[in-house]
Every structure is written in structure tokens, then in C-alpha cells.
N, C-alpha and C positions, 0 to 999 in steps of 0.2 A: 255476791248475789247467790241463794240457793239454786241448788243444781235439781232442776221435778220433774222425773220423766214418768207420761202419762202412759202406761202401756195401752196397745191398741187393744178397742174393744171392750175395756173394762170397766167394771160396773161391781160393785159389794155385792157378797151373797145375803149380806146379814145387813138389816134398818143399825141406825143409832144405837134404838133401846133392844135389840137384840144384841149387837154387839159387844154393848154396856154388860148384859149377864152371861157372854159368854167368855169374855177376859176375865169374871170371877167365877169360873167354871175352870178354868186354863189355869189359872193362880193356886187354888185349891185344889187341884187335881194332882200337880206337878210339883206344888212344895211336899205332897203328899207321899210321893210316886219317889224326889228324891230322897226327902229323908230318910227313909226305910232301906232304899239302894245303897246310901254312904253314913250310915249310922249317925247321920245329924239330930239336933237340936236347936230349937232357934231362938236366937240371944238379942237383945235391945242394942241396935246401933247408935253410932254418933253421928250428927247432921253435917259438927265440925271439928275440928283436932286443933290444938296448940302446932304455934306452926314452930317450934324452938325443940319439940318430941322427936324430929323426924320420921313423924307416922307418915302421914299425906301420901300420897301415889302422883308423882312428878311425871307419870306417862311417859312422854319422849323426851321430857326435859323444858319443853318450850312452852307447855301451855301454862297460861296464867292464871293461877288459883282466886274462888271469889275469898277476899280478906274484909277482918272488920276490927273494931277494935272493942273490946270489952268495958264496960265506963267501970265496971264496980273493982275489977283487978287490973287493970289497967294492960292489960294482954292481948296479945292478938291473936285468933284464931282462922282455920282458914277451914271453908266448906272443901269437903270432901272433895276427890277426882275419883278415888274408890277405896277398900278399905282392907287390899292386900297387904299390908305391914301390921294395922289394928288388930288383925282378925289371930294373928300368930302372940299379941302377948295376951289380947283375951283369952285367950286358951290355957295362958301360963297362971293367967291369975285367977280365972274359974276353976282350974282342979280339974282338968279335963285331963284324960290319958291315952293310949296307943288305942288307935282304931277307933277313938270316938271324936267328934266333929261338932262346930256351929253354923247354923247360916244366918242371914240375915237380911234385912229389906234394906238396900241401900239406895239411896236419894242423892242425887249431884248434879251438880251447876258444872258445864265445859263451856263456859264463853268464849274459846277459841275454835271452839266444832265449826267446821266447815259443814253449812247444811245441806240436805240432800234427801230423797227416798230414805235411807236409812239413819240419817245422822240427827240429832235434836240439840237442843243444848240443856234440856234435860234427862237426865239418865238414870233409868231404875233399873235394878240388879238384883238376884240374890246372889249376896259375896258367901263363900261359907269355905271353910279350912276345918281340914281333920289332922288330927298328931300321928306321925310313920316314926315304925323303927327306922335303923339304919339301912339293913338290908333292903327295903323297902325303896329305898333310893335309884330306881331302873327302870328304863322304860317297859319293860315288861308290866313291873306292877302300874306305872302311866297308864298305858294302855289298854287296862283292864278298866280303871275309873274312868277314860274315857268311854268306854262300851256302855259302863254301867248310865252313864246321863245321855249316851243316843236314845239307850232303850225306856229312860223316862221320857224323853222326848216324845219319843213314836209313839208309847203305852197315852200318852196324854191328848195326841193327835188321833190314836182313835177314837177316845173318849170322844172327843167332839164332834166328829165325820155321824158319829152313833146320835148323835143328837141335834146336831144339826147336818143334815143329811147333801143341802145343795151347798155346801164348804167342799172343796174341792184342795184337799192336801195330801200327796202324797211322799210320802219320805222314805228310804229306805234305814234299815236297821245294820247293814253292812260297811263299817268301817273300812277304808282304805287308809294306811298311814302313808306319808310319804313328808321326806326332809323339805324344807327350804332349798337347802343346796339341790338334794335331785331336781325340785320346779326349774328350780335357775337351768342348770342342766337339762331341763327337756323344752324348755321354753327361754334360751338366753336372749332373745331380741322382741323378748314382750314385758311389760310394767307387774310387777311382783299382782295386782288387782286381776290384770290380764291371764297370768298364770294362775290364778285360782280359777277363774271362770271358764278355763281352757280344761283343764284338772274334772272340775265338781261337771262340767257338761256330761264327761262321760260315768264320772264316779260318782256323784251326786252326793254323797256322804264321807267327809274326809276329817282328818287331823293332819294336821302341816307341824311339823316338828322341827323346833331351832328357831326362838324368834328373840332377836336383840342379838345376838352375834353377826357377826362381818360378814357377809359371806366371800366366796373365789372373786369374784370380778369386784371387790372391793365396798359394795353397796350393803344394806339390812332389805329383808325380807319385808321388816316393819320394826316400829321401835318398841324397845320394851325397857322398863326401868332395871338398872342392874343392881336392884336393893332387895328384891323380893324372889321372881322364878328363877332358878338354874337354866341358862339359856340353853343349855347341852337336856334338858329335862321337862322342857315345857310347851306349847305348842294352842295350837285356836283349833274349836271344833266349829266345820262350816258344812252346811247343808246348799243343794241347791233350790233356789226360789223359783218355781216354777213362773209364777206369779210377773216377774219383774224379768226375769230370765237370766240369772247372774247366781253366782256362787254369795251365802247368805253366812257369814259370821253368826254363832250364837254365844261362840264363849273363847271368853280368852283364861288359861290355867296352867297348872304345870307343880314341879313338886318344887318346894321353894330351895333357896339359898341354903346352906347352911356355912360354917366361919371360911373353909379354903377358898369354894368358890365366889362367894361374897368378896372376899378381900381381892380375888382375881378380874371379877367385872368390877369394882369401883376403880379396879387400874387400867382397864380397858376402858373404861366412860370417862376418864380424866377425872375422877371425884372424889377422890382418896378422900377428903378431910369429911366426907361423911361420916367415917368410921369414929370420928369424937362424937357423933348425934347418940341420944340416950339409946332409942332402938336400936342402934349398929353396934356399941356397946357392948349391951345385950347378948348377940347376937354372937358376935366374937367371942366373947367368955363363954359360950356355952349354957346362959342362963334361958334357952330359948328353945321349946321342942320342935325337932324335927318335925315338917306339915308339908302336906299336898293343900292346893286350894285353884281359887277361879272365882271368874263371875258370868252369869249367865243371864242374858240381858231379859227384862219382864217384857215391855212393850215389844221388842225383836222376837221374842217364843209368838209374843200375842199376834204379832202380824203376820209372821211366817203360819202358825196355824189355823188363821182365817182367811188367809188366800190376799189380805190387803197390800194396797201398792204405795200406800204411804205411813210411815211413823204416826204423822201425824192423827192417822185414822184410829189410834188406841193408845193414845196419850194427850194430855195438853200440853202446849208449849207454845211460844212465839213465834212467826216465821214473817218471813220478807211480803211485802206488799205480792212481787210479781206469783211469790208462790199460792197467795190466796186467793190471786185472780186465777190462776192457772186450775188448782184445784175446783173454782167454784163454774170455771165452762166445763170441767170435765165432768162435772155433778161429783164428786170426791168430799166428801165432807169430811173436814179437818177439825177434831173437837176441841 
């Protein structure tokens, strides 16, 4: 059953068809704001991948991809989960070089999303990776592209407050970083979801760094695939919602793999025999530039900077009977 909590008191600042033209106001603004920030470009994605490439994004390992079968090649291919592995050999084979980047409009199916205020079981993103030297591999340099997408963030949320004036978002431009392990560490007897919301209350603007590695008491912060970010190098940038009142994910990223630590988490994830897939390959040989990258949710930017308390308020998708009773006493219109 979806999980739909109504926050008390609330009501949209913005009709339908206001809405409608202010999520292309937020899209244009922001594809705008970051390309300029990370010297992107933006390239035609894939809906789906050969599942035999080892492109696909296995998330935590357990969700189940949508699959189909192709009549003309008799192949199978699998819709996208996201397109953190595609997006590093697009780069190799467009001719792309050091300091220069793609993004992209990515589309995908989680049929195993657990629904919720923020969860859908469709998912829009811009995925986008840029090529780093070597040196470039530290949180330092992390660090600084994470600045760089708060402050498109914010630069975009004022854009809107200027134009639509009763939208009510405030965000702060000041980063706090702080590990996985210190939350654990400052909150050991609360659920990793807990510690974020304990965290972003007072800091409201964060990067949590270390995700997919173990941590001290034996558990993950959260799962991360060990084919793509450097778990010692990656990390989610989370805002708080004032809206919903909880600590608000908008991007999960991090600077990727390259061959040591690759080969290090596929033996830490029990997966070794990845390393015969064409990407790992790749990968391994050194046929593959060094990248930072991420995805930055569309609908998640659009609802954090319209003050909305549900996904479904700036996206379509499917939801459970009880959630559309739920949303239609509360007057919530879910498109």
C-alpha cells in the first residue's frame, strides 16, 4: 500500500494550469543554470539497454528491471533504472575530453518503488557525467561540484519565488558535508532516514558522503551499486522540505569507479564475475575516462520548488486506490 502523508493545513499555491507552466519554467531555468556551472552538453538518451552490456544501473541489486524481448533481433533489452554506467562510454565515444560533460533527460520504470510522498514508479532525471583528470579524484574537487548544483538549485528557486510570488521555498546555499559514519556516530539508535531528518532539521542543506560501503555497526547508510561511484568518493545532496517537514533527497552522485576500486567493491558486493561484462571490461583496461557524475531528480527539483506535498502533483503516474482517495478528501490534485 502507498504510504500519503497529508501535511496539516495544506493547500497548492499554484492551479493545475499554473503549475503546468511553472515546472517548464523550473526545467528551462535549471538545465540552463547547470549546464553553464559543469560545462555540459546535452546528448539523446536510451529508454533501454541490451541487458547482456552491462550498462543498466542494478540500484541495490534487488530491483527488478522492466524486460522485453525484441521480435526483429531476437534480444532482450531492459528499460533503464538510470544511466550512470551509459553515460561514462557515451563520453568515450562522442570525443568528449577533460572538463567537458553530457546530461540528459532520462525516463524509467522502478516497479519495485515502494510508493510514497516522494517515491513514483516513474522516474525523471537529468543524468549527466563530465570526464576528470586523475588528480581530480578528492573530495575537495567532490565538493566544489557539489556547491556548484546547490547554487543552481537556489539561483532557480529564485527564479520562481520572482514570479510566482505566493510559492513559499526557502533554501539555503550553505553546504554542510558530513560522512555516513559521523550520522551513524551522532545518531546510532535512529534508522539511516532518521539521521538525515535529525541532520538537514538544523542544517537544512547537506551532502552525506560514503554511500554503499559497510559502515562500523555492520549496516549501509543506503545501497549503492558497486559498478559505477567510488563509495569512499560519492555521496546524495539533500535539502530540507519545509513543505513535508523531512530532510528532501535531490541527487544521488559522486566521482566514479575507476579499475582498483572497481575491482575492490565487485569483491566487496560478492560480484566478481561482472568484471567479464563488456563495460567492466572496459573499464579495467583503461579504455574508459576518468568522470564525476549523478542524477538530479525533475519531478523532486519541481515539487521541492513549488512547495508541493506530493510527487504526484508534478508528474503522472499510477498510484494505489487508497492514495487517490486520500489525495481527493485533501483537495490534492494528482495529475
Amino acid at each position: 500500500m502507498s504510504k500519503f502523508i497529508v501535511p496539516k493545513d495544506y493547500t497548492s499555491s499554484l492551479t493545475p494550469y499554473e503549475t503546468q507552466t511553472a515546472i517548464g519554467l523550473i526545467k528551462r531555468s535549471f538545465e540552463l543554470s547547470l549546464c553553464q556551472a559543469l560545462n555540459l552538453k546535452r546528448a539523446s538518451a536510451p529508454l533501454f539497454v541490451d541487458n547482456m552490456r552491462g550498462l543498466n544501473d542494478d540500484l541495490n541489486g534487488v530491483e527488478r528491471p522492466v524486460s522485453f524481448e525484441i521480435k526483429e533481433t531476437g534480444e532482450n533489452a531492459e528499460v533503464v533504472h538510470s544511466l550512470a554506467k551509459w553515460k561514462r562510454l557515451a563520453l568515450k565515444e562522442y570525443g568528449f575530453h577533460e572538463g567537458e560533460g553530457i546530461y540528459t533527460d532520462m525516463n524509467a520504470i522502478r516497479r519495485d518503488e515502494e510508493l510514497d510522498n516522494l517515491h513514483s514508479v516513474y522516474v525523471d532525471q537529468w543524468d549527466w557525467e563530465r570526464i576528470i583528470t586523475r588528480e581530480d579524484r578528492n573530495l575537495d574537487f567532490l565538493k566544489g561540484i557539489v556547491q556548484k548544483i546547490v547554487d543552481c538549485v537556489v539561483d532557480t528557486s529564485e527564479i520562481i519565488t520572482k514570479v510566482y510570488p505566493n510559492v513559499r521555498c526557502q533554501l539555503s546555499r550553505n553546504v554542510t558535508f558530513v560522512t555516513a559514519q559521523e550520522l551513524e556516530d551522532m545518531f546510532p539508535g535512529l534508522t539511516p532516514k532518521e539521521r538525515e531528518n535529525e541532520f538537514l532539521r538544523e542544517h537544512k542543506t547537506a551532502f552525506i558522503i560514503g554511500i554503499g560501503d559497510t559502515l562500523k555497526s555492520g549496516s549501509k547508510h543506503d545501497g549503492r551499486a558497486p559498478d559505477y561511484d567510488d563509495w569512499s568518493l560519492n555521496g546524495d545532496i539533500l535539502m530540507w522540505n519545509e513543505t513535508l517537514g523531512c530532510a528532501f533527497e535531490l541527487s544521488s552522485m559522486g566521482i566514479r569507479v575507476d579499475a582498483e576500486s572497481l575491482k575492490a567493491q565487485l569483491k566487496k558486493a560478492g560480484c566478481e564475475w561482472r568484471s567479464g561484462l563488456e563495460f567492466h571490461k572496459m573499464l579495467l583496461s583503461g579504455d574508459l575516462p576518468l568522470t564525476i557524475g549523478g542524477g538530479i531528480g525533475q519531478s523532486r527539483l519541481c515539487m521541492l520548488l513549488l512547495g508541493k506535498a506530493h510527487i504526484g502533483e508534478v508528474q503522472v503516474s499510477i498510484w494505489g486506490k487508497d492514495t487517490m482517495e486520500t489525495a481527493e478528501k485533501a483537495g490534492i490534485k494528482l495529475l
